[in-house]
C-alpha positions, 0 to 999 in steps of 0.5 A: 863317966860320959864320953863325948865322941864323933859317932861311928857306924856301929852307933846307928843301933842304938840312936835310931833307938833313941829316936824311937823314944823319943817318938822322932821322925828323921827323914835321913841321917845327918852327915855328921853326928857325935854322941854322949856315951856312958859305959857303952850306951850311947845316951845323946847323939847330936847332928850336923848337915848342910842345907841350902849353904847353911851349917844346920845341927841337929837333930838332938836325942837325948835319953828320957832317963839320962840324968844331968841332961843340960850338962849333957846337951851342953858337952855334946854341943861343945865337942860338936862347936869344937869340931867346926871350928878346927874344920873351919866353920863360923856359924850354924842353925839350930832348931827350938820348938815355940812352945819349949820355953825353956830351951827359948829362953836357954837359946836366946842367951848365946845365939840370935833369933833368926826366923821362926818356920814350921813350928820352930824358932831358928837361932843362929850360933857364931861360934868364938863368942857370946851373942847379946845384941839382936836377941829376941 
């Protein structure tokens, strides 16, 4: 069984391992990260940081042989949208490459395009309910 939880500083292991699979560069550690655990693995871990007076999540690693992966992406990121909102926030930025047509297409159904920069198609997310208009 998956758990979803804020991450501790005893996880630091195993996601720099996951990040090392997944062949990721991170520059630093997000202020704030959860992760998906399952019998003491941790198999997911998702950030969240500030930059520039905006709410920013990610990075997202995820196990290369984690199974249910899109039910597993989409419980972290609702254990971290549950967070923000009790802590009061209302929006944030996440992070698509522009060739990943799949995760486009998946972005595109609950947030709005809002600029594409170094690679990346950005979306911005407001949380308390679903984005159709401006969807590009």
């Amino acid at each position: 069984m998956r758990h979803y939880r804020p991450a501790l500083a005893a996880d630091v292991s195993q996601i720099l391992a996951l990040t090392k699979q997944g062949r990721m560069k991170v520059r630093r550690a997000p202020s704030v990260m959860w992760v998906a655990e399952e019998e003491g693995t941790i198999v997911a871990a998702l950030g969240l940081d500030w930059e520039d007076g905006k709410t920013v999540a990610g990075p997202l690693v995820v196990d290369q042989h984690a199974s249910g992966k899109p039910w597993l992406v989409l419980r972290l990121v609702e254990t971290m949208e549950r967070w923000m909102q009790q802590a009061g926030g209302s929006e944030y930025l996440f992070g698509v490459a522009c060739a990943n047509t799949r995760w486009n297409a998946i972005a595109k159904k609950f947030a709005v395009r809002y600029v594409t920069k170094d690679g990346r198609h950005w979306y911005l997310r407001r949380l308390g309910g679903v984005i159709h208009d401006n969807a590009t």
